[in-house]
FIGU-747233 format. One record per residue (C-alpha): residue number from 0; residue in three letters; y negated, x negated, z negated. Coordinates in nm, 3 decimals. Layout:
BEGIN
+-----+--------+---------+---------+---------+
: num : residu :      yy :      xx :      zz :
+-----+--------+---------+---------+---------+
: NUM :    ALA :       Y :       X :       Z :
...
+-----+--------+---------+---------+---------+
END
This chain:
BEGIN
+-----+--------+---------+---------+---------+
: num : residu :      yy :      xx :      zz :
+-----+--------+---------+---------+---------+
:   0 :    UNK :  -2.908 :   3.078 :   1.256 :
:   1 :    UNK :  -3.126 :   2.828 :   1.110 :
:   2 :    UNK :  -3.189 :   2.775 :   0.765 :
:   3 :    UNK :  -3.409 :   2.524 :   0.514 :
:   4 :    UNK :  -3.301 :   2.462 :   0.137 :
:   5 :    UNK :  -3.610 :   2.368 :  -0.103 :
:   6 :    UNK :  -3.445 :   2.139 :  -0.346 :
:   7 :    UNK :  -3.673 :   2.136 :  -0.663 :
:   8 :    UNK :  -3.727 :   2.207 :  -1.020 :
:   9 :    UNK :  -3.949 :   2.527 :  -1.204 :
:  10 :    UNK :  -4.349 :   2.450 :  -1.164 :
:  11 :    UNK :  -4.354 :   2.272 :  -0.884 :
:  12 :    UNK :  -4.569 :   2.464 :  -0.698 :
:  13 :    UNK :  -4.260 :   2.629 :  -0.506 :
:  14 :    UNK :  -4.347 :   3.027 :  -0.554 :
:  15 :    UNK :  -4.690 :   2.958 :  -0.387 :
:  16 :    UNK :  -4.569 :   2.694 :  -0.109 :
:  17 :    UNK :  -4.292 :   2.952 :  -0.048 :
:  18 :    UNK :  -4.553 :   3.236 :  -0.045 :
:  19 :    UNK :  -4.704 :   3.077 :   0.254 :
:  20 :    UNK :  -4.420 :   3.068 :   0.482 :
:  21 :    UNK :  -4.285 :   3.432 :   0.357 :
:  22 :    UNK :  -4.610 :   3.538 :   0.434 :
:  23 :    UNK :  -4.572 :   3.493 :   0.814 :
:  24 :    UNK :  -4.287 :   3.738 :   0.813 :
:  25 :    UNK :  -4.048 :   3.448 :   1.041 :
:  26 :    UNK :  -3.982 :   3.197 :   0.845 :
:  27 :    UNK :  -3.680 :   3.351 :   0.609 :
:  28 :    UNK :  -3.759 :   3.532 :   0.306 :
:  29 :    UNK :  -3.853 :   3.193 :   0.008 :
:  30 :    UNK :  -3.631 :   3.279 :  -0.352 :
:  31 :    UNK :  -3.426 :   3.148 :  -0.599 :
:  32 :    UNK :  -3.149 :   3.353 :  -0.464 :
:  33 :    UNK :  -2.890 :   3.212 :  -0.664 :
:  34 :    UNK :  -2.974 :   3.365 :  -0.968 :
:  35 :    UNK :  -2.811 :   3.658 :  -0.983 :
:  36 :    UNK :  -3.122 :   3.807 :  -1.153 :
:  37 :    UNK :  -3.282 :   3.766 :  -0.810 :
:  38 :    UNK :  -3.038 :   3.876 :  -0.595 :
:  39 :    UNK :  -2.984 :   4.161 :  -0.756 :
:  40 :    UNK :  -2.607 :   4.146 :  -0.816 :
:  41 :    UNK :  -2.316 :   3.937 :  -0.916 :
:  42 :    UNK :  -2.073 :   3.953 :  -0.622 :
:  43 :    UNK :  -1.696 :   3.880 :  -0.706 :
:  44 :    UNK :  -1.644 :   3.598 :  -0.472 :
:  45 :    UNK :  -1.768 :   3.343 :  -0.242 :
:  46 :    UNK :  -1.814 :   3.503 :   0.112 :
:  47 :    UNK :  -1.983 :   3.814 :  -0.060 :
:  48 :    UNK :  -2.232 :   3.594 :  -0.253 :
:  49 :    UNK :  -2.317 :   3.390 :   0.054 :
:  50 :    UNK :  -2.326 :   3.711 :   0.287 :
:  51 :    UNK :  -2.555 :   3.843 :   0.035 :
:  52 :    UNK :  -2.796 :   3.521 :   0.064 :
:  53 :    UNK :  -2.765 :   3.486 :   0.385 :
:  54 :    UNK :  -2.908 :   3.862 :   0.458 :
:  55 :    UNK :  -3.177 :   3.835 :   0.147 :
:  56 :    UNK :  -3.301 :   3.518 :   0.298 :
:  57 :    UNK :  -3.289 :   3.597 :   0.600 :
:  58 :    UNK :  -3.592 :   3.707 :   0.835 :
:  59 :    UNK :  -3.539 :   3.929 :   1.153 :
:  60 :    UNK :  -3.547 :   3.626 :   1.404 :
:  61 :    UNK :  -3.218 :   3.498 :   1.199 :
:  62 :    UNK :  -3.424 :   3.217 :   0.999 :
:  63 :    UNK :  -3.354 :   3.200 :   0.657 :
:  64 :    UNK :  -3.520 :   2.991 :   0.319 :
:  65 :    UNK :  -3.403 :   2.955 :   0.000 :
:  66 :    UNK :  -3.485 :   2.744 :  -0.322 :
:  67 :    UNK :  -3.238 :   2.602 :  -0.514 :
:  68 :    UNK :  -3.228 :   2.441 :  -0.868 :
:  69 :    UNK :  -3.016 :   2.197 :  -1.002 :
:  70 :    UNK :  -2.873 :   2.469 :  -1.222 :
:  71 :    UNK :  -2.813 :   2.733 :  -0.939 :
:  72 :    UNK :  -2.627 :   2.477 :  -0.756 :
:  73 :    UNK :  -2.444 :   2.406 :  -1.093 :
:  74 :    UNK :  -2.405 :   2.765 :  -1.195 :
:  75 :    UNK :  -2.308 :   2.834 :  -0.830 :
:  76 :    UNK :  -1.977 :   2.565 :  -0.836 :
:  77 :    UNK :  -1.832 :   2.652 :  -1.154 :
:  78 :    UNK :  -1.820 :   3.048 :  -1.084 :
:  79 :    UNK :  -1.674 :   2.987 :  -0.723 :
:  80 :    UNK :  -1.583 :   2.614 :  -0.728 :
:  81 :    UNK :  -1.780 :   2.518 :  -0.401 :
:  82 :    UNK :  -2.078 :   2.342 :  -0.351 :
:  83 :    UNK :  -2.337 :   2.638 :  -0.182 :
:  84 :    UNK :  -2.496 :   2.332 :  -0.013 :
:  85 :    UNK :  -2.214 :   2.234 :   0.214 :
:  86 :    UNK :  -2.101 :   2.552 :   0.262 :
:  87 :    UNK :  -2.440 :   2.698 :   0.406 :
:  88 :    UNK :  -2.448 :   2.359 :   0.609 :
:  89 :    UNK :  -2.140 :   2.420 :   0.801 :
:  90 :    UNK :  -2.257 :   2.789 :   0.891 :
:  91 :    UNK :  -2.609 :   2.710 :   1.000 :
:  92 :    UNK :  -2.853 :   2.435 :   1.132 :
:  93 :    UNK :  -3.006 :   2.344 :   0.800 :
:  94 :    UNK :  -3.313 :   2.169 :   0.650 :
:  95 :    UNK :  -3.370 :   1.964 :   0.351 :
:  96 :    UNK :  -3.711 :   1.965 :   0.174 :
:  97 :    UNK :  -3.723 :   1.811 :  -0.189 :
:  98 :    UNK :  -4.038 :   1.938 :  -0.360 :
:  99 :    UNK :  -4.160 :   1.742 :  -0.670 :
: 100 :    UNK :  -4.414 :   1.753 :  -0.877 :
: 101 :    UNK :  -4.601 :   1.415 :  -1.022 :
: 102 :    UNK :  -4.747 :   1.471 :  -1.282 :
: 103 :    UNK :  -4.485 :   1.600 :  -1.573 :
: 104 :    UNK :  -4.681 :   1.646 :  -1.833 :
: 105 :    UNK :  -4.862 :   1.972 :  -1.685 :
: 106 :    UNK :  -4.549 :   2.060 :  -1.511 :
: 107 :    UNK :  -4.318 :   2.073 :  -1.891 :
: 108 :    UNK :  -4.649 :   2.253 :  -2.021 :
: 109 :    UNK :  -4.674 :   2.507 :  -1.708 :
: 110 :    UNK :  -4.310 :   2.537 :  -1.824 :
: 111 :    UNK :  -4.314 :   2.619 :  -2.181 :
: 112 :    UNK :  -4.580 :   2.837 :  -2.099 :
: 113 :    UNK :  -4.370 :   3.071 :  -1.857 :
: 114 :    UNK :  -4.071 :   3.062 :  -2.047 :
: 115 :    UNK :  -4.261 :   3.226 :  -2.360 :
: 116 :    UNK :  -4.491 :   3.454 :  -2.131 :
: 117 :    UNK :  -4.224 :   3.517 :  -1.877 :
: 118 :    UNK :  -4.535 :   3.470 :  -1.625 :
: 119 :    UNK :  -4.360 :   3.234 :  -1.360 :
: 120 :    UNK :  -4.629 :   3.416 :  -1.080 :
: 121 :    UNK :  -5.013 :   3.483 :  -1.091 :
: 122 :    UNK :  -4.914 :   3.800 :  -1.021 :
: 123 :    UNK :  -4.684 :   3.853 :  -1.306 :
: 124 :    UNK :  -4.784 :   4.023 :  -1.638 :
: 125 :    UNK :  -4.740 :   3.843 :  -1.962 :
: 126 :    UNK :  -4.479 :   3.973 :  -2.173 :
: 127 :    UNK :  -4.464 :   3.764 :  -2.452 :
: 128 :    UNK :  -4.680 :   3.542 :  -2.672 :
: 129 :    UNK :  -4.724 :   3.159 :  -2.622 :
: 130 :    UNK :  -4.735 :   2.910 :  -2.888 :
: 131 :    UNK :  -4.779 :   2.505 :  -2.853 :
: 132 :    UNK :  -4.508 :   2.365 :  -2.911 :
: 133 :    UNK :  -4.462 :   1.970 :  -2.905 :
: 134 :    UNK :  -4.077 :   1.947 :  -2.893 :
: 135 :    UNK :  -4.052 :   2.195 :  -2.652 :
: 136 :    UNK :  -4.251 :   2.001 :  -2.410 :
: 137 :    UNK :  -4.071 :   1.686 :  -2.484 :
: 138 :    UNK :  -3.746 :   1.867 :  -2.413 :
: 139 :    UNK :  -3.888 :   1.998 :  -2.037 :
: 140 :    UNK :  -4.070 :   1.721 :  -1.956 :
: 141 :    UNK :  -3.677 :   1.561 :  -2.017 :
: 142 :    UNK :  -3.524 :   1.821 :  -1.821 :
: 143 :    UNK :  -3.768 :   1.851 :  -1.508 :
: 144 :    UNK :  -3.711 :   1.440 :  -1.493 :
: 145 :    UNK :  -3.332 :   1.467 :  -1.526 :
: 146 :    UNK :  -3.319 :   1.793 :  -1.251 :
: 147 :    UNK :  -3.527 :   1.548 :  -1.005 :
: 148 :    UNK :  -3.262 :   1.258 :  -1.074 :
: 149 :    UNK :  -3.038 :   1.515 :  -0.967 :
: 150 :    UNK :  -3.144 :   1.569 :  -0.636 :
: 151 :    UNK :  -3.219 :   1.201 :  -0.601 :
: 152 :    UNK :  -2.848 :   1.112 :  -0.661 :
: 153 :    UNK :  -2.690 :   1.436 :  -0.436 :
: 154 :    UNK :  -2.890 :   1.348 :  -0.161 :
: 155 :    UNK :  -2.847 :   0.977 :  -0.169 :
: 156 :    UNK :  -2.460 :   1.015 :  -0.233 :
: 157 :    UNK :  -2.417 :   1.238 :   0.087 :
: 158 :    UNK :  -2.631 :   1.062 :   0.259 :
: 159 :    UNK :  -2.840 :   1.360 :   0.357 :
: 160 :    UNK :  -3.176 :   1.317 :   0.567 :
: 161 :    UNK :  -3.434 :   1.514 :   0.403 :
: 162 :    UNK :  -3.830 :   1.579 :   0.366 :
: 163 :    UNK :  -4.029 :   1.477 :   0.048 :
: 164 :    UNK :  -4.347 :   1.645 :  -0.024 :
: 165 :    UNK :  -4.527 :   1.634 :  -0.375 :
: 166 :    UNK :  -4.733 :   1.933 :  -0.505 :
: 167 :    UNK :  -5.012 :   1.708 :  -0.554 :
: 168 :    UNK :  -5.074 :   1.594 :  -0.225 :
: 169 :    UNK :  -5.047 :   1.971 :  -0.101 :
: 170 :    UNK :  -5.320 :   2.130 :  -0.290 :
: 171 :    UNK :  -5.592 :   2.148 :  -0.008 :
: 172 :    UNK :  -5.392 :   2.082 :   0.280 :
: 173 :    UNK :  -5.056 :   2.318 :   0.243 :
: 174 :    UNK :  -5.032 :   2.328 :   0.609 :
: 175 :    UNK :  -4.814 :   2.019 :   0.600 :
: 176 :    UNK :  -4.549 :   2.191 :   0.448 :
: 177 :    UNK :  -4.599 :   2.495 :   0.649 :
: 178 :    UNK :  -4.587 :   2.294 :   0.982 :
: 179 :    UNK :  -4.245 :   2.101 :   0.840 :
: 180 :    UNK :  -4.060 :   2.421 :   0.752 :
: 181 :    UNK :  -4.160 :   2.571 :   1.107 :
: 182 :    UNK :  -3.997 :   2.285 :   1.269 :
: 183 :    UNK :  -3.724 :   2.302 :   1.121 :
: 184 :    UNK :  -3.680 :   2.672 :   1.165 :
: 185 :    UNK :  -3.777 :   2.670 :   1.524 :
: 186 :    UNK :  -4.035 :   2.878 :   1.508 :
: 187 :    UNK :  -4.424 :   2.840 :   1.632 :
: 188 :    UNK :  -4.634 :   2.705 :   1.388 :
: 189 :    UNK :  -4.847 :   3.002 :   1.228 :
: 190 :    UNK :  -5.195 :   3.045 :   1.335 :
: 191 :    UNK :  -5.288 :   3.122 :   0.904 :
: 192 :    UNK :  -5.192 :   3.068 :   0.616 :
: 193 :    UNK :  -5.250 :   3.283 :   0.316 :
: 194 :    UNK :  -5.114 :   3.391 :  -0.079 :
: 195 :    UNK :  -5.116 :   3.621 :  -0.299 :
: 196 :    UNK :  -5.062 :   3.399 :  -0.568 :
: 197 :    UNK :  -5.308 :   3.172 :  -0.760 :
: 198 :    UNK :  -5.307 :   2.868 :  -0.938 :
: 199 :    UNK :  -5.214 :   2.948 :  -1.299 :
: 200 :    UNK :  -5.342 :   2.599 :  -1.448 :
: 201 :    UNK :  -5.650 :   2.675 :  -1.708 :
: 202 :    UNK :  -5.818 :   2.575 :  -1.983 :
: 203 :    UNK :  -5.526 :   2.644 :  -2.195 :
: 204 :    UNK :  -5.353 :   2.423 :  -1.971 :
: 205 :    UNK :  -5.600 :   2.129 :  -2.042 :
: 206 :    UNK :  -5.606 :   2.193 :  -2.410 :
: 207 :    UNK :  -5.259 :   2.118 :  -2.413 :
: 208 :    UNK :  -5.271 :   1.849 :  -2.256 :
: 209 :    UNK :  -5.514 :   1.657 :  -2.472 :
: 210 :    UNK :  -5.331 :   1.755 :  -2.782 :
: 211 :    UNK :  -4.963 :   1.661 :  -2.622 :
: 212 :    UNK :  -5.113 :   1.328 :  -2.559 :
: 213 :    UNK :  -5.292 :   1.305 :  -2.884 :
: 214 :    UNK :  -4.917 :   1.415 :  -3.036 :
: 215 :    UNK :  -4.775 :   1.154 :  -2.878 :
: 216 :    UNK :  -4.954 :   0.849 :  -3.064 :
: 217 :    UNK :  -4.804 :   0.980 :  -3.351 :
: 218 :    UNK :  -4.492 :   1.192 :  -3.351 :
: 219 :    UNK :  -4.172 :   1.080 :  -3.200 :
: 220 :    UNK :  -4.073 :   1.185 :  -2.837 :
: 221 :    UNK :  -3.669 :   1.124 :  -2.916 :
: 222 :    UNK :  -3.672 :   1.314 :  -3.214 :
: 223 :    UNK :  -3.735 :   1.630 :  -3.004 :
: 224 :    UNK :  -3.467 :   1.551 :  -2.827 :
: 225 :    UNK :  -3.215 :   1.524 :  -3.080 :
: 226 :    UNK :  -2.957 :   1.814 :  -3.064 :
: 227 :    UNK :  -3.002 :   2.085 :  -3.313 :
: 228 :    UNK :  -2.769 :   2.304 :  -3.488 :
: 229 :    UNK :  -2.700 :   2.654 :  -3.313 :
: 230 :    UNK :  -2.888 :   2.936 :  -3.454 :
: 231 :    UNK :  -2.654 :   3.125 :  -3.682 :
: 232 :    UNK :  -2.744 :   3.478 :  -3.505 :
+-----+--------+---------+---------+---------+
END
């Protein structure tokens, strides 16, 4: 089997990018599959929880694709003490991609927006009601920095070879990343591409924006980050 691991962080642009190569119906099945919520179960130990990837991310031909977080790998280590990387490493021929995301400012905003909504997909319906919210932005854009650092630092300390791509630069030409995942898979590079999904970025989107920024010149950005005191219900 062959296998490729998108190392990223949420809104990034990895539910479309991983649309693309589910699409073709060869290139492994794209999911957080490490959420539990995802795959559907909780199994009680190790080998069933990586059988149980390996078959959900799997495609017929034997290829698989999954996309990790730094908190499914975390999640993943304290509940069966071993790193899901590694492990999956030593049972297949795997690929790293690390998928970022420049600008951090739309990403913490695409984020507060999805975790109110619970919209995470075009194709989603909105089940709850969104609010701006400064420190909440502050405390993503914070987190999606510190996730990235993350993957910086575990695939510098294990000296991993990987591929970088940035959402950006993949906006009108996602057929680099396509083309990358099908080499490392194995498999012949599709002959289209095509989603379901759309870009959820609006005018909400940019109304935030300008109002984050204008926030900025005059509330503090630590503040928000300041531990608070845990709700007493």
């Amino acid at each position: 089997m062959k296998s490729v691991i998108i190392l990223t962080e949420g809104r990034s642009g990895s539910n479309w990018l991983g649309s693309l190569t589910s699409n073709t119906g060869y290139m492994g099945r794209s999911e957080e599959w490490l959420d539990v919520n995802k795959l559907g179960f909780e199994p009680d130990n190790f080998e069933d929880f990586i059988g149980a990837v390996i078959r959900k991310a799997s495609t017929d031909n034997g290829r698989l694709c999954i996309k990790i977080f730094p908190r499914h790998l975390n999640w993943f280590y304290n509940r069966y003490n071993v790193d899901f990387i590694k492990s999956l490493m030593d049972r297949t021929e795997t690929g790293l991609i690390l998928l970022k995301r420049r600008d951090r400012i739309r990403q913490a905003i695409s984020f507060s927006r999805g975790r109110m909504t619970r919209k995470f997909r075009s194709t989603h319906q909105s089940i709850g009601e969104e609010f701006y919210d400064f420190d909440a932005i502050c405390q993503l854009y914070w987190y999606i920095d510190r996730s990235y650092c993350f993957w910086s630092s575990y695939l510098n300390i294990h000296e991993y070879e990987y591929y970088e791509f940035y959402y950006e630069d993949l906006l009108n030409d996602p057929a680099k990343y396509v083309d990358c995942v099908s080499n490392i898979l194995s498999v012949p590079r599709p002959e289209s591409i095509h989603s379901a999904l759309e870009i959820q970025r609006d005018e909400k989107t940019e109304e935030w924006v300008k109002r984050f920024k204008s926030d900025m010149k005059q509330k503090d950005f630590l503040e928000s980050l300041r531990d608070r005191p845990a709700s007493r219900k």
